[in-house]
C-alpha positions in Angstrom: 0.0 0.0 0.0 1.4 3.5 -0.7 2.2 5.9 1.7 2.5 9.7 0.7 4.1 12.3 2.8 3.4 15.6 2.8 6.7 17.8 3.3 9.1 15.1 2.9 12.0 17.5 2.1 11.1 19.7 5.1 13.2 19.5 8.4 10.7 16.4 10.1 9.9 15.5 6.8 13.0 14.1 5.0 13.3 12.1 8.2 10.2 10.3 8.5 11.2 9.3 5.0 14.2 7.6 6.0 13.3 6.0 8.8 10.5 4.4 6.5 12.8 3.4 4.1 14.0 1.2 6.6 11.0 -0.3 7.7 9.0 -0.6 4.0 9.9 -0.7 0.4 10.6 2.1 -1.1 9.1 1.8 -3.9 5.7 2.4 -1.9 6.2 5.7 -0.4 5.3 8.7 -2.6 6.7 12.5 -1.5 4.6 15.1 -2.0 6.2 18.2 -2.1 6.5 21.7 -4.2 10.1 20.8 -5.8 10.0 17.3 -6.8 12.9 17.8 -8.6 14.9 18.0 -4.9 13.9 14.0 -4.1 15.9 11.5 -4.5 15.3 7.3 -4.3 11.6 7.4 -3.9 8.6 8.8 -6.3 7.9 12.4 -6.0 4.7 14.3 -6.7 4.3 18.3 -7.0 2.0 19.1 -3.8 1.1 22.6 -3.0 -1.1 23.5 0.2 -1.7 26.4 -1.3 -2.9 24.9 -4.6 -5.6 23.0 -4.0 -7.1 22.4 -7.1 -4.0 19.9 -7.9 -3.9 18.0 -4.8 -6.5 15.2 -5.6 -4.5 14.3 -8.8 -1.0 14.4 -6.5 -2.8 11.8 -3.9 -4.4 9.2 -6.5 -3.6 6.0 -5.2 -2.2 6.4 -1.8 -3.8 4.6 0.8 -1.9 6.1 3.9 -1.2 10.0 4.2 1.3 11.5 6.4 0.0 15.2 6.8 2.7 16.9 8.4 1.4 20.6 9.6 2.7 23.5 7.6 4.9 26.2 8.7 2.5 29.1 7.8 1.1 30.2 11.2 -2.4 31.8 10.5 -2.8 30.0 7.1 -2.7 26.3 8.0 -5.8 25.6 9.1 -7.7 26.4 5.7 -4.4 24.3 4.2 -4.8 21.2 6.0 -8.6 21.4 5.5 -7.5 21.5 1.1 -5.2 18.3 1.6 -7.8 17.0 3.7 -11.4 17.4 1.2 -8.8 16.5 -1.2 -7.8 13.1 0.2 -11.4 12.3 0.5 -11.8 12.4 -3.0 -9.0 10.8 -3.9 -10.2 8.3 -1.7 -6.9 7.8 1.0 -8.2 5.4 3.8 -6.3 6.6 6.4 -4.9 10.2 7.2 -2.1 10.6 10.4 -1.7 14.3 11.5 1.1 16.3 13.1 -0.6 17.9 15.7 0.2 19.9 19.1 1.2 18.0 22.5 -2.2 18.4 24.4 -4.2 21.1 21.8 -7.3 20.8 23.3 -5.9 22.1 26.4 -3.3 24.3 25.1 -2.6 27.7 25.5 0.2 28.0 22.7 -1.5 30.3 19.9 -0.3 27.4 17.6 -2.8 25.6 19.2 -6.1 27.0 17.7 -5.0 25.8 14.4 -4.5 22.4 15.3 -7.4 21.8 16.5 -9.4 23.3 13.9 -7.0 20.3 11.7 -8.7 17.8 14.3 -12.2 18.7 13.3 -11.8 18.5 10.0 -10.1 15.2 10.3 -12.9 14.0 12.7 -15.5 15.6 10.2 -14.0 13.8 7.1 -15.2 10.4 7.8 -11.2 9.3 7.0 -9.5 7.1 9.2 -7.3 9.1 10.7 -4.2 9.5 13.4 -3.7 12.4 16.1 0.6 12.7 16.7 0.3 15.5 19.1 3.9 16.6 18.9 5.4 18.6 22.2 8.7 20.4 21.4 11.2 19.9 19.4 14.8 20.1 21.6 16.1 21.7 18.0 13.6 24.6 18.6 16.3 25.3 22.0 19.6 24.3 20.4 19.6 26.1 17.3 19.9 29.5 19.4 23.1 28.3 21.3 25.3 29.6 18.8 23.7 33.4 19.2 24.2 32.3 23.1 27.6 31.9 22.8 28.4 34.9 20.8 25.9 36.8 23.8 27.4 35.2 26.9 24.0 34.5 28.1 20.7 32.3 26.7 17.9 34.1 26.9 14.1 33.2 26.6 10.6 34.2 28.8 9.9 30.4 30.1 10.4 30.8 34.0 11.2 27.7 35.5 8.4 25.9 33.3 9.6 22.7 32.6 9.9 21.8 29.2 9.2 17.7 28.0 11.1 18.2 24.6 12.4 15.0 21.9 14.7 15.5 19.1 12.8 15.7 15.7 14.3 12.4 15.3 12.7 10.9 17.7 8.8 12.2 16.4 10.0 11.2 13.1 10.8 7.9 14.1 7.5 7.4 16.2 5.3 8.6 13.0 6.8 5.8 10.8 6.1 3.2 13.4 2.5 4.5 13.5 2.8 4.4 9.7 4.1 1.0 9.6 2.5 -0.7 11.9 -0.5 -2.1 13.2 -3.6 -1.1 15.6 -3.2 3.0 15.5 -6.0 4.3 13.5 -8.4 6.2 15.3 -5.6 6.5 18.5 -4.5 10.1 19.6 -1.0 9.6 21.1 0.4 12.8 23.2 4.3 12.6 22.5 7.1 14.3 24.3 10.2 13.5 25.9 11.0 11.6 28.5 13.4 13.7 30.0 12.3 17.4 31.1 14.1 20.9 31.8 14.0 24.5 32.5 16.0 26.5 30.1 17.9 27.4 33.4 19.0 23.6 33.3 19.5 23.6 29.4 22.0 26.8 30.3 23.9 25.1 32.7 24.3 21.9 30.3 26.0 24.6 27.2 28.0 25.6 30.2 29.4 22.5 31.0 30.3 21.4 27.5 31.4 24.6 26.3 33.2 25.6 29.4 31.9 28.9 29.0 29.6 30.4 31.4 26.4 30.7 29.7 23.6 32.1 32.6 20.2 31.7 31.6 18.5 35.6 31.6 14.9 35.2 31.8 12.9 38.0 30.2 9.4 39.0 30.4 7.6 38.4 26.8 7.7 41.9 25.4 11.1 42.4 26.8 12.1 38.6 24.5 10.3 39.5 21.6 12.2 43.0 21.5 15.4 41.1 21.8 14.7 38.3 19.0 13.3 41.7 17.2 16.6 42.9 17.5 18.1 39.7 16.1 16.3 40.1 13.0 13.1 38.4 13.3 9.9 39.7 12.2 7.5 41.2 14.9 5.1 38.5 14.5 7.3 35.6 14.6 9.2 37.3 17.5 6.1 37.8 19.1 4.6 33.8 18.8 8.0 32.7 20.0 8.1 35.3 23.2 4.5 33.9 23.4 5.5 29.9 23.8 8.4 30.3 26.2 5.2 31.8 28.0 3.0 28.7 27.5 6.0 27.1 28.8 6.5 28.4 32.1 2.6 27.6 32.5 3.4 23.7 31.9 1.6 23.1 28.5 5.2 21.8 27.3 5.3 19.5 30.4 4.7 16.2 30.0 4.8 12.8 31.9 3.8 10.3 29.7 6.4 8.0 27.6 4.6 7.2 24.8 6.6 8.7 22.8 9.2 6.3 23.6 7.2 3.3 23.9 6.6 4.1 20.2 10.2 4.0 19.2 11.0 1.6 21.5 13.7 3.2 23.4 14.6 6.3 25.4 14.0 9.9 23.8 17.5 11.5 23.1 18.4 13.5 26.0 18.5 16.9 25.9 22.5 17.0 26.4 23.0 15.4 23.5 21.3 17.6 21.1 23.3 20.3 22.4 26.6 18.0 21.8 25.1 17.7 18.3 24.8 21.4 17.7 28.0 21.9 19.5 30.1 20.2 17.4 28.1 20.8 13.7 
């Protein structure tokens, strides 16, 4: 049975796709993506979410879809809802969704769109799979270079504690749910097993950099000024002053290991993906 996945040469994307090469044949995964031309070993199809009169054609006979969320915050609702009228017609049995870690409960902004995703899905009369991702660790380490060159890591998440996974590890967890056997219909809350403040991820650069790197914990308009400052856009600066927020409420907190029951092993720890970026 083919499996199509939406944004396979995107960051979580071109993973999932290699961790299913390993568990499938290739020849029965189909990436759907806007430059086909950048895929390599498996079939590729031009997919546009913002083209939705070409999608149904893209998804002819797949019978699994892998919708991961897109990366335009305000416009991915009405996206996912295309891909998702379009699977219907194409007539996809079984749909499994990149969601948000607890998004009925939520108070991340990203949240609202999410869920909107969910009703559709549960609205379509598809099959379909909830991977409620929590953080990606990657989300923290790519700012330790701009920490080093600071002398301090900065953010607005208190001492919330934060229940974050590599993107590795949620890629690795949708191609088991892809692969195997008994999901559809499941909503699995995934995060890490392991869980930290960003004053705890500051003392870890610290240790393997040998550099003292303090956490400096800022309100949110005082962090969005800063990542402002940085470059960023006011809106994006804004969402991410916004999650450290959400954070230091708990709603990147998590106790649960099913994320790691999926993959069958531990999450990566959070030292290591600074090791990783470290040494990049």
């Amino acid at each position: 049975m083919k499996i199509g996945i939406t944004g396979a040469t995107g960051q979580l994307g071109k993973l999932v796709v290699e961790q299913l090469k390993s568990r499938t044949d290739a020849s029965d995964l189909i990436a759907l993506v806007r430059s086909p031309q950048k895929v390599e070993d498996i079939e590729a199809r031009a997919f546009d979410y913002n083209a939705p009169e070409s999608m149904e054609e893209s998804l002819q006979g797949i019978h699994t879809l892998l919708l991961i969320s897109g990366n335009e915050i305000g416009k991915r609702a009405m996206q996912h809802k295309n891909v998702i009228n379009a699977a219907k017609e194409a007539g996809i049995k079984w749909i499994v969704y990149t969601s948000l870690l607890r998004a009925d409960t939520s108070t991340l902004s990203l949240a609202e769109e999410h869920l909107a995703t969910e009703k559709y899905l549960n609205e379509s009369g598809i099959s379909f799979t909830l991977l409620r991702n929590g953080w990606y660790t990657e989300n923290y380490s790519g700012s330790i270079p701009g920490a080093l060159a600071a002398g301090a890591f900065i953010g607005s998440a208190g001492d919330g504690k934060i229940s974050s996974a590599s993107r590795a590890d949620f890629a690795e967890a949708a191609a088991a749910v892809l692969t195997g056997e008994g999901h559809e219909g499941k909503v699995y809350e995934l995060a890490g097993d392991q869980s930290f403040t960003l004053k705890d991820f500051a003392v870890e650069i610290s240790k393997q950099t040998g550099k003292d790197i303090p956490y400096q914990d800022l309100s949110e308009q005082e962090y969005s000024k800063a990542l402002q400052g940085f470059g960023l856009p006011d809106r994006i600066a804004d969402g991410i002053a916004s999650w450290d927020v959400s954070a230091s409420k708990g709603d990147l907190y998590a106790e649960d290991k099913t994320l790691s029951k999926l993959i069958d092993h531990p999450t990566t720890p959070m030292s290591e993906s600074i090791k990783a970026i470290l040494n990049s």
